[in-house]
Each structure stands twice: as structure tokens, then as C-alpha cells.
N, C-alpha and C positions, 0 to 999 in steps of 0.2 A: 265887702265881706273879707275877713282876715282867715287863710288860710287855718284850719285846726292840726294841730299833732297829732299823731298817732301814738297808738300802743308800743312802734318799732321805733319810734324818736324820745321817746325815754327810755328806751333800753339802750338804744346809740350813746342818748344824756350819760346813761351810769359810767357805762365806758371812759366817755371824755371826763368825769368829773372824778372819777376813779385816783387820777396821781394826784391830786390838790387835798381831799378831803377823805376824812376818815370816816366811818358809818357811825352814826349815833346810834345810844343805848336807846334799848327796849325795854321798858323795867315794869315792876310789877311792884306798886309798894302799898303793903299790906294794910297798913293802917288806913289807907287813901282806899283799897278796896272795903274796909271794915264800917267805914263811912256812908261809902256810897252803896251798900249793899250787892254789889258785884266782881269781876276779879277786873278791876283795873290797869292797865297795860299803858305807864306813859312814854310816847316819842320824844327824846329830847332833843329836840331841836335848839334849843338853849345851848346847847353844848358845840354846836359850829363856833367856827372863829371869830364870826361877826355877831354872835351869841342869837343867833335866828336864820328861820331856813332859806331865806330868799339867796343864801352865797352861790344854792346848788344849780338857780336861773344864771347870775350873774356872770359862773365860770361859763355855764353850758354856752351862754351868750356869747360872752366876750373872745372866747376860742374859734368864735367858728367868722368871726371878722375877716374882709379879706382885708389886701394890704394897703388898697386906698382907703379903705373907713377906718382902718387901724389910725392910719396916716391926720386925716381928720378931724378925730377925736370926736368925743359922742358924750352925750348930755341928758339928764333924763329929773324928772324928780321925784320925791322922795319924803314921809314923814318921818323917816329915819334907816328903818332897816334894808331898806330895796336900795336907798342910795349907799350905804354900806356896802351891800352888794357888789352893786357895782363901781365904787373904788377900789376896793380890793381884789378885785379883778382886773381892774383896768391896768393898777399897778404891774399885779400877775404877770401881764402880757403885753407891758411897754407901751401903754396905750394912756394917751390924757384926758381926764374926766373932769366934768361941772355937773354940780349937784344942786337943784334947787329945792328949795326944802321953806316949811311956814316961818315967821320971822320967831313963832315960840318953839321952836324945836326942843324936842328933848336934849339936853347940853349933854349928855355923856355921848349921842349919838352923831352929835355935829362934831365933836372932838375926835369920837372913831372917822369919820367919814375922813374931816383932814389928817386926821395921823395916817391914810391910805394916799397922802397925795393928792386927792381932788379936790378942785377949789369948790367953793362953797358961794350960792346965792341965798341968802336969806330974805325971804320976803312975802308976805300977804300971812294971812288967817289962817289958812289951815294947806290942806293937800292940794286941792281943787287951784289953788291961786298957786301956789309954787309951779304946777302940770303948766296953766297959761304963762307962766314965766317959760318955762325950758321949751314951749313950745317957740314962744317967740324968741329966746336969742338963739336955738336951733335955726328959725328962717334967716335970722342976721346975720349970722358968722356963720354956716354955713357947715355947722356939726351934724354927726347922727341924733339922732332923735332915740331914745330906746323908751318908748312904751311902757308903763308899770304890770299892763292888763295884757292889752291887745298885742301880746308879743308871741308866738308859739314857741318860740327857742328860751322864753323864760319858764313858761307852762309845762314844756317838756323837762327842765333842770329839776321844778321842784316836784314834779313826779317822780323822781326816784325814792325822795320818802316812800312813795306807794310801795317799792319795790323790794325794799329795808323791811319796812313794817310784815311783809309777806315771806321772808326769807326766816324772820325769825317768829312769828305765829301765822303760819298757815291757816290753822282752821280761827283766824279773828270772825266776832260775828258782825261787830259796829266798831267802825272809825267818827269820830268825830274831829272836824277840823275845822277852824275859825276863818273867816269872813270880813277881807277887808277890800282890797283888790277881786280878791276872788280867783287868785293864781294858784295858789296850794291846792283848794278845794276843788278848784277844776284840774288839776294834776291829778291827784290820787282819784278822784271819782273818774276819770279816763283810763288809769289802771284797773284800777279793779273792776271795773265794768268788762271788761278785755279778759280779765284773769280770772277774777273771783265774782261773778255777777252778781251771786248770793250775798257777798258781806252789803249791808245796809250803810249808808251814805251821810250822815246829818252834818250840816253847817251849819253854824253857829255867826251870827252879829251884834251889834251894839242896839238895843232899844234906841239909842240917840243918834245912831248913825246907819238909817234902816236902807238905804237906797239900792241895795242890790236883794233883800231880800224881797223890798217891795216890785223889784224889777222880775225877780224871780215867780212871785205870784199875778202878776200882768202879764209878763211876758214881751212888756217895752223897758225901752231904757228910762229907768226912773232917774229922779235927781231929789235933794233934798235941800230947801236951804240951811242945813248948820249938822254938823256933824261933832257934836259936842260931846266928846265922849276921854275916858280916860285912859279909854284903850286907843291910844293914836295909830297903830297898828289898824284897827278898824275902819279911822275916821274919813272915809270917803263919802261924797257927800251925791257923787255917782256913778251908777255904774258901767262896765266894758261890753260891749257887746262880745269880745271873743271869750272869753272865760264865763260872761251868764248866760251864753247858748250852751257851754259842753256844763254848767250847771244847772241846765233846767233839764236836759237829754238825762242827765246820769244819777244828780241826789236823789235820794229819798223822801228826806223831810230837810225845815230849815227852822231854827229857832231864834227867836231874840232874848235876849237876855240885859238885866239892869244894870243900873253904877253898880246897886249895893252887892249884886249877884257876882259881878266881876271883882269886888273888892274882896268878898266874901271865900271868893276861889284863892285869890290870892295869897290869903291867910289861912286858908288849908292845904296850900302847898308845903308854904312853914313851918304850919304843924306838923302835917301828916309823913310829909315826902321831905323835909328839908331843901327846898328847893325854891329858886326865885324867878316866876315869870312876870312879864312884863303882862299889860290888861287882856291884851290880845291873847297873849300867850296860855293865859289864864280861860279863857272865855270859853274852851273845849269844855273844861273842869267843871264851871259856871251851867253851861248846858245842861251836864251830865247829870249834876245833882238837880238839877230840874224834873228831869224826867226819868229817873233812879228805881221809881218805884217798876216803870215798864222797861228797866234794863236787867231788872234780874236774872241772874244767872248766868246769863252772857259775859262773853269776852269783848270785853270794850277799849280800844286804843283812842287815846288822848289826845291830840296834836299838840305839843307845848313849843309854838312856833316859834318862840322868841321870850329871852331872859332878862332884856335891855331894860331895867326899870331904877329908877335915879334913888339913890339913897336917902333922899330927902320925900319921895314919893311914897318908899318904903316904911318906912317909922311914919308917916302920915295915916295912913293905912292901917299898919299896926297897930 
């Protein structure tokens, strides 16, 4: 059993994450509400350094190192934006990083990760085979291991989104938040469970990369063989047990959503909001217009967890 965070460990998070990072916009953009028939409220998390929210786990993490794991150095992997994360953290705080990550990586995200310094493993199919990568040269050489899931000092980091999103709309009715690891979503649904028990919960995944929701309605750890999705942000193929226990405790509902749903969001960000998320990042949006018709009138917050999507992905799409 992996210890859980509390409510007081992401409010410590905001603190420690407080000198590194600025608070992302909370917006409201009108045409994206005129759409969707409600007043839409997007989190930009797009807007972090590492253009996705996973940096606010990475500092929480990597600060609170003592000075032989600093010493050490620590390893973990990554579809893109969590390895991000944590090289630029690592940098932050003088510390050396290995990233393993699938041999098809997003290239703008394997570029950010080494332009932070951390060296780079490229190898296997998707998430799932890079995790047995870092696991094993973790045993080898004799690094930290940092968890993408099962970590509560990441879980605690990117719950301060909870805490942002509630500073500047108090009375939100529904958060929606996407579904990949399962760290965001079990962040903020540990907040506002604590704060706001009233705002409603929904998580959002990839129709092709269902493993945590189906974990979510079992109540075991599922797995999936293929996580073939275009939201790589999602594409896990199974899921943690510490972030799908505080997400079975605290969601409300969970939804899956399609390619065409997530491409579909993508291109009404464009339009609506001028604005580029990456699949993931999109898949809030994607949800929302799903189920639009029972959101009416509500105030509903977007998670757009991440902006990181290749220009050539972009005009594909378009």
C-alpha cells in the first residue's frame, strides 16, 4: 500500500511550488461556452513552462530530496510530459535525470526533455515498456526510481491546480479532468473532496486506452494490451493502484471518449478559444461536449492539461 496525501500536503505543495511557478489563467471563453451550452471555465495548464501540468508534481518532488538521493540521481519514465517534468526540475535543483520514454515519442517532447539536461532512453512501444525500462536500469545503477502514479509527492504537486481553480471560482459546479496516469485527477478530486465536497468530479479517458477506467468500474488493477491512442498523454495501458484508489473514493462519474471526439475538441479549441492542446489536453473539452446537454447551466472547469502537440500533428488534424 502506498501511503495517500492529504488535503495539508497540497497545501505544503503550493507553498514549495510557489518561487518556481506562476498560477495559470482561469478563463472563460465565450464562444467555447456558446458551443457548449454552458459557461465554460478553461484551466490552462498549457501555459506551465513545460507547456502541461505535471512541472507542479516534478518541483514538489524533486525539492523535497534529501542529499544522498539528490546525490544519486533518479530516473523515471515518461510519454512525454511527466518526463519533462522532471527534468526541469531536476535541473532546478542540481540533480541528474534519465528519462525513459517509447522509441515513438513525441519529438518536440523528447527535445524539451534534453534541452533540461536529462539524458534520454528511448525504447519499446508505448509507456508501459519505457516504466520496465527505468525500472530495470533503476535496479542496475542503483538510481531513484520516481514513480509516474504511485508517487504521493507527485499527487500532492498537481493538486494545487485544485487549489488555483478554487481561488478564482469558488462556487465551480463540475471540474472535469483527463485520465492518463491518473495523478491530476486524483489530485484535485482529493481537494475538493476536503474543500468543496459539493463540486462534482468527472474524469475523462481514451476509448483506446481504457485501463484505469475499467480499473475504476472493477475496482482491480486492470491492464489493457494496446493503448493506441492519439492522446499519448493518456496512453497507459494500466493502471496505479495509488491514484485509482483516491479515484474510486472521490469521482463522481468517468467517461471515455473517441479519436474523433478528441480530435474534434481539438479543433474547437482553434476555433473557439484560440488555443492548442495536445490529445490529452483536449479530452476535458471532448467529454464536456458529450455530455453538454446535462451540463447546462453549470459552471464547468476544463482541465487543459497540456499544449505539447507537434505541428505536423496539428495541420493533420486541421
Amino acid at each position: 500500500m502506498y501511503p495517500r496525501p492529504k488535503y495539508t500536503d497540497v497545501l505544503k505543495a503550493k507553498r514549495r511550488i510557489a518561487p518556481y511557478l506562476n498560477k495559470t489563467p482561469l478563463l472563460e471563453h465565450p464562444g467555447l461556452s456558446k458551443v457548449l451550452g454552458f459557461n465554460a471555465y478553461v484551466k490552462h495548464e498549457n501555459m506551465q513552462p513545460t507547456g502541461a501540468f505535471k512541472i507542479r508534481g516534478g518541483i514538489n518532488f524533486i525539492s523535497q530530496l534529501e542529499p544522498g538521493e539528490r546525490e544519486k540521481g533518479v530516473i523515471t519514465a515518461s510519454s512525454g510530459n511527466h518526463g519533462q517534468s522532471i527534468a526541469l526540475a531536476s535541473q532546478m535543483f542540481g540533480v541528474k535525470a534519465t528519462i525513459c520514454v517509447p522509441s515513438n515519442v513525441n519529438p518536440d517532447k523528447e527535445e524539451a526533455i534534453r534541452s533540461f539536461g536529462a539524458e534520454i532512453v528511448a525504447d519499446g512501444r508505448d509507456f508501459d515498456d519505457a516504466r520496465l525500462n527505468a525500472e530495470r536500469i533503476a535496479r542496475e545503477k542503483g538510481l531513484m526510481y520516481v514513480h509516474s502514479g504511485n508517487e504521493p509527492r507527485l499527487i500532492a504537486g498537481v493538486g494545487t491546480v485544485a487549489l488555483e481553480i478554487l481561488e478564482d471560482l469558488p462556487d465551480v459546479d463540475v471540474i472535469i479532468a483527463p485520465v492518463g496516469g491518473g495523478s491530476q485527477a486524483a489530485g484535485v478530486s482529493l481537494v475538493m473532496k476536503a474543500a468543496a465536497p459539493d463540486v462534482e468530479i468527472i474524469a475523462v479517458q481514451a476509448e483506446k486506452a481504457p485501463s484505469v477506467y475499467l480499473s475504476w468500474k472493477s475496482g482491480n488493477i486492470e491492464s489493457t494490451e494496446t493503448a493506441d491512442t492519439i492522446a499519448d498523454g493518456l496512453a497507459t495501458r494500466q493502471a496505479f493502484e495509488l491514484p485509482l484508489g483516491i479515484l474510486r473514493d472521490n469521482i463522481d462519474d468517468f467517461i471515455l471518449v473517441s479519436e474523433d471526439e478528441i480530435k474534434d475538441a481539438i479543433r474547437l479549441y482553434v476555433e473557439k478559444a484560440h488555443v492548442i492542446a495536445e490529445g490529452a489536453g483536449a479530452a476535458s473539452l471532448a467529454a464536456a461536449y458529450k455530455i453538454r446537454d446535462r451540463l447546462k447551466g453549470k459552471k464547468v472547469v476544463l482541465v487543459l492539461s497540456g499544449g505539447n502537440l507537434t505541428a505536423e500533428m496539428l495541420k493533420s488534424i486541421l
